[in-house]
C-alpha positions as CSV (number, residue, x, y, z in Angstrom):
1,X,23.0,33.6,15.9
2,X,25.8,32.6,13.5
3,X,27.3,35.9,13.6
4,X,27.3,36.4,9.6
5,X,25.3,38.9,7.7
6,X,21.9,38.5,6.5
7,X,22.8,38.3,3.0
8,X,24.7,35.2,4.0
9,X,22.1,33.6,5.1
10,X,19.9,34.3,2.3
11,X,22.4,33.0,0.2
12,X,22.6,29.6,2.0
13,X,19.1,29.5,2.4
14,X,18.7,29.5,-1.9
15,X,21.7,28.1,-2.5
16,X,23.0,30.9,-4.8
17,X,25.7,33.3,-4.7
18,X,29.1,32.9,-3.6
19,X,29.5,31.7,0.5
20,X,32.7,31.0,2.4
21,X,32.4,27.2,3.9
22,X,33.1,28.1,7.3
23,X,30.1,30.7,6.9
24,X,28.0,28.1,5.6
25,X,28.5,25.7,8.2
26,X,27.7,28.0,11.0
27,X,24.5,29.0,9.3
28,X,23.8,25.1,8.4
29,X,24.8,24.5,12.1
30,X,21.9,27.2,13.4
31,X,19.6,25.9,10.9
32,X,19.8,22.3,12.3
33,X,19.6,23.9,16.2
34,X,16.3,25.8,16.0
35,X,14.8,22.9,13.1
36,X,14.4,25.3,10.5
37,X,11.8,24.7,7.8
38,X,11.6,26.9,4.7
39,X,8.1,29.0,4.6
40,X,6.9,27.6,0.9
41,X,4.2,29.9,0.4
42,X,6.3,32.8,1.3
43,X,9.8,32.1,-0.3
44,X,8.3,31.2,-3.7
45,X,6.2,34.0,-4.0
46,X,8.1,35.4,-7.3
47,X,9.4,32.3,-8.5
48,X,8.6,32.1,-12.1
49,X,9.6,28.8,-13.4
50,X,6.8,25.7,-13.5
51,X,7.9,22.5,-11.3
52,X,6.5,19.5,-13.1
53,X,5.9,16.4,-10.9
54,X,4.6,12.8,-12.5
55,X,2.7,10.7,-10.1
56,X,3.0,7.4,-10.4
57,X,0.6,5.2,-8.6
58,X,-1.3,1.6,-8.1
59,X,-5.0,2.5,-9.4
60,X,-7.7,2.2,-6.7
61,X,-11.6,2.2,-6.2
62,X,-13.4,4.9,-4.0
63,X,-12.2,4.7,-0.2
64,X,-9.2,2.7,-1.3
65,X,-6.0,2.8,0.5
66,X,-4.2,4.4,-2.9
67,X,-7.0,6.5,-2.9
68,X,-6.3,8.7,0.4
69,X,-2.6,8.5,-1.0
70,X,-3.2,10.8,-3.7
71,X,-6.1,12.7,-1.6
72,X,-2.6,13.6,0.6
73,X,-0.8,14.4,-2.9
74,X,-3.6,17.2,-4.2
75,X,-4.2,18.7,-0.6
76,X,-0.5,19.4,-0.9
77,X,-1.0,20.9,-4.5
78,X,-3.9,23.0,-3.1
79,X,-2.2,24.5,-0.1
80,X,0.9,25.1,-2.2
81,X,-1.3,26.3,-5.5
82,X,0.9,30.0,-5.5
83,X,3.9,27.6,-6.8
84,X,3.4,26.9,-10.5
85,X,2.9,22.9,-10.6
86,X,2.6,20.7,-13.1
87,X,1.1,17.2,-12.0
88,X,0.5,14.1,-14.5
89,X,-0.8,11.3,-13.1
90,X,-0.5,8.0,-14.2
91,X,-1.8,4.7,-12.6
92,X,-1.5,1.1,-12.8
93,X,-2.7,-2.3,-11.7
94,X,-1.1,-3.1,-8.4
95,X,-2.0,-6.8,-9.4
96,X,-0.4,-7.1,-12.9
97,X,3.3,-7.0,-13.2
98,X,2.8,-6.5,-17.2
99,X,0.6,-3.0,-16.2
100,X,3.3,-1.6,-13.9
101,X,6.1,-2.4,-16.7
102,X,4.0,-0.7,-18.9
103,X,3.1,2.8,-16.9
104,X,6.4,3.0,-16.1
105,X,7.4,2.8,-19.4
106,X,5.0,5.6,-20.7
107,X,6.4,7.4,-17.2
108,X,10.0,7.4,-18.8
109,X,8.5,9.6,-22.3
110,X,7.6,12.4,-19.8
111,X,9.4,15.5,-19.2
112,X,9.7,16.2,-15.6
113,X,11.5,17.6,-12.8
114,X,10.8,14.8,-10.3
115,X,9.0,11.6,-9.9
116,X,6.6,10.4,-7.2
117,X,6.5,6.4,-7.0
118,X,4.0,4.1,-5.3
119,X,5.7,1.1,-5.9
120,X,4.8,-2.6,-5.7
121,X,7.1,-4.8,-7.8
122,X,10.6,-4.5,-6.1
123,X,12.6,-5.5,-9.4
124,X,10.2,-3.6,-12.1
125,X,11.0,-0.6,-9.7
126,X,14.3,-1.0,-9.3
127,X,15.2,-1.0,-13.3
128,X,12.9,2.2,-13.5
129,X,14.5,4.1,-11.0
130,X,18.0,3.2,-12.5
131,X,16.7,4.9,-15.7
132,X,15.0,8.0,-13.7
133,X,18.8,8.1,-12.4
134,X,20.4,8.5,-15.5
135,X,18.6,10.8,-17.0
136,X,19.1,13.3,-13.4
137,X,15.1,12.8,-12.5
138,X,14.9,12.9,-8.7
139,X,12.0,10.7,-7.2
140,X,10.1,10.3,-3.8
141,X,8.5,6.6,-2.5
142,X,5.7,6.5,-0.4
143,X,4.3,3.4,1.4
144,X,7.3,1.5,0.2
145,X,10.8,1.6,0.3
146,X,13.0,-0.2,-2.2
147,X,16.5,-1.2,-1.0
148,X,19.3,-0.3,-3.0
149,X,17.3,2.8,-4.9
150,X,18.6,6.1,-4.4
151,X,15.2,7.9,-4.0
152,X,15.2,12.0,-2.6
153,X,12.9,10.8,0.2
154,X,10.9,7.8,1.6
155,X,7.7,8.5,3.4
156,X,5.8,5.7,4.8
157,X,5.9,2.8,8.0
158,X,8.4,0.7,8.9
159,X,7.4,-2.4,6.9
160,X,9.4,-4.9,9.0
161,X,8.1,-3.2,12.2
162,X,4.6,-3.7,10.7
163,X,4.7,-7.4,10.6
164,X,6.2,-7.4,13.8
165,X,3.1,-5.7,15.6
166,X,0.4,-7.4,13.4
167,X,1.5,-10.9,15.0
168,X,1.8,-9.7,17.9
169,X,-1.9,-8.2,18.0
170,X,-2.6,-11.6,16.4
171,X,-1.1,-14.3,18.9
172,X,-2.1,-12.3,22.3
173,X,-5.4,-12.3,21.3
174,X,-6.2,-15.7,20.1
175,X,-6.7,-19.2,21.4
176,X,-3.2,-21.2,22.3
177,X,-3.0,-24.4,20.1
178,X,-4.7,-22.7,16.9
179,X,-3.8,-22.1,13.5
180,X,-2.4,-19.3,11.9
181,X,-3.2,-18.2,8.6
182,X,-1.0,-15.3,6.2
183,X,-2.8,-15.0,3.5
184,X,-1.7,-13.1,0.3
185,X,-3.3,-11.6,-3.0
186,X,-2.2,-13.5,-6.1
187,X,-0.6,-11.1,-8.7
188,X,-0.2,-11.5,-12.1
189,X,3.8,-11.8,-13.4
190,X,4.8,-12.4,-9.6
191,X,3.6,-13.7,-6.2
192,X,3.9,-10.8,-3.9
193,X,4.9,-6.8,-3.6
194,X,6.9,-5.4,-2.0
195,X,5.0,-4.1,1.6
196,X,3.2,-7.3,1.8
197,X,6.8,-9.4,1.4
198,X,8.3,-7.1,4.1
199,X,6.0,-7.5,6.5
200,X,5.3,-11.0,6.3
201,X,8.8,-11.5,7.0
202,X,8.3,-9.2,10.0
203,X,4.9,-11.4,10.8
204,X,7.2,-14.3,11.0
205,X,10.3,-13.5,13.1
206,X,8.0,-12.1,15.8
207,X,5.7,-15.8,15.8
208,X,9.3,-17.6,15.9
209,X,11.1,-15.7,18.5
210,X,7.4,-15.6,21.0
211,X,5.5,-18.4,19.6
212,X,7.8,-21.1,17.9
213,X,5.1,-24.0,18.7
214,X,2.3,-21.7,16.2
215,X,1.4,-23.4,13.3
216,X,1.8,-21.0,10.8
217,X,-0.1,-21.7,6.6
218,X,-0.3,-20.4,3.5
219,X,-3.7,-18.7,2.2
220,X,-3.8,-16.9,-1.1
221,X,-7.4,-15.2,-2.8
222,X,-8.1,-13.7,-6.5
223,X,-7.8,-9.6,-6.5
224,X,-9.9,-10.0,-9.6
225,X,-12.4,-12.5,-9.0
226,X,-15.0,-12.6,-6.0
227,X,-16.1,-16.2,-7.2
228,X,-12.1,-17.6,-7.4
229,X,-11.4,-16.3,-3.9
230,X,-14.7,-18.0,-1.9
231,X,-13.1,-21.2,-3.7
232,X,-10.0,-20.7,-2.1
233,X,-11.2,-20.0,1.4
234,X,-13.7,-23.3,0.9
235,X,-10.4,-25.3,0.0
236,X,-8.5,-23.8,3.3
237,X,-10.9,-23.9,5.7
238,X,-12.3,-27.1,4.5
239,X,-7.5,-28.4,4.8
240,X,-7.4,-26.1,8.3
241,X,-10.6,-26.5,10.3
242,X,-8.7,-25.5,13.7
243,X,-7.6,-21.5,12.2
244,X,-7.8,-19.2,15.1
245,X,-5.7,-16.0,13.2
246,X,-5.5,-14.8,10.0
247,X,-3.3,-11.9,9.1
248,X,-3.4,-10.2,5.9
249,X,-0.2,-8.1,4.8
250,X,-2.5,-5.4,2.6
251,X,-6.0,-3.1,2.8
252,X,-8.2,-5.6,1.8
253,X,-9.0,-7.3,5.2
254,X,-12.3,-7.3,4.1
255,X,-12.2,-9.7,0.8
256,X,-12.0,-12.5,4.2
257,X,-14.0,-10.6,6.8
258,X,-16.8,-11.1,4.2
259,X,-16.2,-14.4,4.1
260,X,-16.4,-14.7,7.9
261,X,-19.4,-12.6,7.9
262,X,-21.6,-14.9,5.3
263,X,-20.1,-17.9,6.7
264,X,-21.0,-17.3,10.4
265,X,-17.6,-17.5,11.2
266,X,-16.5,-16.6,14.9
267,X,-13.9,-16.5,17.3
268,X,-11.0,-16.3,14.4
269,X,-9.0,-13.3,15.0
270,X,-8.2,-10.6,11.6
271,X,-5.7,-8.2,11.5
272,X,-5.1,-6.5,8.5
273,X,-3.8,-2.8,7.3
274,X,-6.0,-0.1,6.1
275,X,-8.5,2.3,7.5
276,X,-10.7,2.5,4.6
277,X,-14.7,2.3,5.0
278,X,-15.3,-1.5,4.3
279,X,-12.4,-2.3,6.5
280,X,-13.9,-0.1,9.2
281,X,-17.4,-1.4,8.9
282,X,-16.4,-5.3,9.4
283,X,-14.3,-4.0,12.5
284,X,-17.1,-2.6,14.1
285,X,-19.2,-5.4,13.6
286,X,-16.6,-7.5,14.8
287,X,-15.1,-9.5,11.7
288,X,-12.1,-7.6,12.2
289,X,-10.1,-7.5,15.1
290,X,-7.5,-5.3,14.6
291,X,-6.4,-2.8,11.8
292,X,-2.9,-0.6,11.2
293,X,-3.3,2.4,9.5
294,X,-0.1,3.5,7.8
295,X,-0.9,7.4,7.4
296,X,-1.7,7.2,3.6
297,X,-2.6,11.1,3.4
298,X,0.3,12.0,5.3
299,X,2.6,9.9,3.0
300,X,1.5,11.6,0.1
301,X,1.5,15.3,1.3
302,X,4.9,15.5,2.9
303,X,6.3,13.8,-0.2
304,X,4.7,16.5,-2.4
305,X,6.4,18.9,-0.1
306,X,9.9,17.1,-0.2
307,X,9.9,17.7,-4.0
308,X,9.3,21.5,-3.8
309,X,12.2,21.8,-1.1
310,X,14.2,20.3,-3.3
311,X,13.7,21.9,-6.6
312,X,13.2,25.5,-5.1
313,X,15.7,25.4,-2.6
314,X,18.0,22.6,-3.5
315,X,17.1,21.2,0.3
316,X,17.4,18.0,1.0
317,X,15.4,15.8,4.1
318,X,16.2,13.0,5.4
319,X,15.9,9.8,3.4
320,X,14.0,7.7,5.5
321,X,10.6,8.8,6.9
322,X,8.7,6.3,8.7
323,X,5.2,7.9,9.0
324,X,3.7,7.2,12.6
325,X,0.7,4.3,12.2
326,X,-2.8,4.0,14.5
327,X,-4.1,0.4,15.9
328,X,-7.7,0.7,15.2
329,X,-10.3,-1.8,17.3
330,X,-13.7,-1.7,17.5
331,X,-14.1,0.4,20.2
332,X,-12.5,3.6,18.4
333,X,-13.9,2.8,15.4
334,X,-16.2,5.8,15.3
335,X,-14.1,8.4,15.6
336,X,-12.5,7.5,12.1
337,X,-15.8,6.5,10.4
338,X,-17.0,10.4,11.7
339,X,-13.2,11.6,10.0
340,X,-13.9,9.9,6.7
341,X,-17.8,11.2,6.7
C-alpha cells in the first residue's frame, strides 16, 4: 500500500535501521489509514531485555475503586506475561498529603523504565513528575490528569465532563426549591484532589448556567473516622433541613447513603462515582440514585499496554484518553453485581 519494500516497513515499524523520510511518511501515512496496532504478543516474542514498570497508586480496601485499577494493571501483565516485566508496586494514603510525598519519594530510589501514576495531590504530583522528567523516566496517569505534566499517556474520564453530568442527573431528578449539597472528604495536608476538584468545578457551571436560583452548600466527612463523619452529617442536616441532592465528587457514596439508610432518610437524591459493591448495594435499595462508573479496569490495562508500545517499539498514542463511563440506576444494577460476582 505504500509502495516501499517490506524491509521498510519493518524498519518503521521498530524504529531501527536507516529509512528515507519520504518512505517513512508514506508507511506512517498507511499505518494511520487502516489504524494499525502492533501485535504485542507476537512482535516481542525474542525480545530479550526486562521492561521494569513502578506502579504508583492510592491504597485501597477489597472492592475499592483503586482496587479494580490495579486488577486492569495485572490482567495486562498476565495477558502480556511472554514480555519480561518487572512490576513494583508501591501505594499510598489517598487522604494524607505527608504519605503521597513520601511514596513518591521512595518511587524516585527505583530503577525503572517507566512509571504508572494514580495521582491525587495536583502540586505533590507535579514536583514528582518534574523529577521523573529529568532523569528521562516516561510515566502514564490514570483516572487523573494533571495540567502542565508531560505524561506518555492519560487514560481515564473527562473530569470536567463528569461534574457536568452528575448535576445534571442531580437537578432533573429532584424537587424544585431544594438544597443542594457537594460534599467532600477531608484530607490531611490539603482540602481536596485533584478528580474531586475538577469535577466539582464541572458540578457547578452546569447548576449555574441551568439552575442559577439552586442553593448550592458545603458538606465535608472524616475518610478515617466513621464516628467524626455521622457528627458532621448531624451538624448539616441539623443547619440544612430542606436538602433534596447531594453529590459526592469520589467512590464513597456510601459513607452518606449509610447515613440515609440508618436515618430513614428519603426522597434526597445521591449521585456519586464508583461501581464498587457497597455502592451498588445502597443503589439497589434505593439510597443511591445515580452512580458514574469511570472504567477503572480499562484505565489500568490500556495504560499497561501504552508503556510496552513505547519501550518496545518507541510508539507513541495519543496523550489524552478519556475512557467511556456507564450511568448506573437501580434498575440495571444487577447486571454489574452478577459482573463483580
Amino acid at each position: 500500500m505504500a509502495g516501499v519494500s517490506a524491509g521498510t516497513v519493518d524498519r518503521v515499524l521498530h524504529n531501527r535501521g536507516e529509512v528515507s523520510q519520504s518512505s517513512r511518511e508514506k508507511v506512517e501515512a498507511i499505518l494511520t489509514e487502516i489504524d494499525y496496532k502492533p501485535n504485542l504478543y507476537v512482535s516481542s516474542i525474542g525480545v530479550k531485555r526486562v521492561i521494569s514498570i513502578v506502579v504508583v497508586l492510592p491504597s485501597f480496601s477489597a472492592g475499592g475503586y483503586w482496587e479494580q485499577i490495579e486488577k486492569g494493571i495485572r490482567h495486562a501483565v498476565y495477558e502480556f506475561s511472554n514480555i519480561r516485566l518487572k512490576v513494583k508496586y508501591l501505594y499510598y494514603d489517598q487522604f494524607d498529603l505527608f504519605s503521597c510525598r513520601e511514596i513518591y519519594n521512595k518511587a524516585l530510589t527505583i530503577s525503572c523504565d517507566a512509571m504508572l501514576i494514580g495521582p491525587t495531590f495536583t502540586d505533590e504530583t507535579m514536583q514528582f513528575v518534574c523529577r521523573l522528567e529529568a532523569q528521562g523516566i516516561p510515566y502514564v496517569f490514570v483516572d487523573s490528569m494533571i495540567l502542565n505534566t508531560n505524561p506518555l499517556a492519560f487514560y481515564g474520564p473527562d473530569s470536567y465532563t463528569l461534574g457536568r453530568i452528575q448535576a445534571r442527573l442531580l437537578t432533573e431528578s429532584m424537587d424544585k426549591g431544594r438544597e443542594v449539597v457537594m460534599l467532600r472528604a477531608r484530607r490531611v495536608g490539603d482540602e481536596s484532589s485533584t478528580p474531586s476538584i475538577v469535577r466539582r468545578n464541572g458540578f457547578l457551571s452546569y447548576v449555574r448556567e441551568f439552575h442559577p436560583e439552586m442553593r448550592v452548600v458545603d458538606g465535608a466527612y472524616d475518610a478515617s473516622s466513621a464516628e467524626q463523619s455521622r457528627a458532621a452529617f448531624d451538624e448539616l442536616f441539623g443547619q440544612h433541613p430542606d436538602i433534596g441532592g447531594i453529590a459526592v465528587f469520589n467512590s464513597r457514596a456510601y459513607v452518606i447513603s449509610d447515613y440515609l439508610r440508618r436515618h430513614g432518610l428519603r426522597g434526597i437524591n445521591l449521585v456519586g462515582y464508583g461501581m464498587i459493591e457497597r455502592n451498588l448495594t445502597d443503589l439497589r435499595n434505593g439510597y443511591i440514585s445515580f452512580l458514574l462508573s469511570e472504567r477503572p479496569d480499562k484505565q489500568g490495562y490500556l495504560a499497561v499496554r501504552a508503556i510496552l508500545e513505547y519501550e518496545l517499539f518507541g510508539k507513541r498514542c495519543d496523550r489524552m484518553n478519556y475512557t467511556p463511563v456507564d450511568i448506573l440506576i437501580r434498575e440495571n444494577v444487577d447486571y454489574y453485581l452478577r459482573d463483580m460476582a
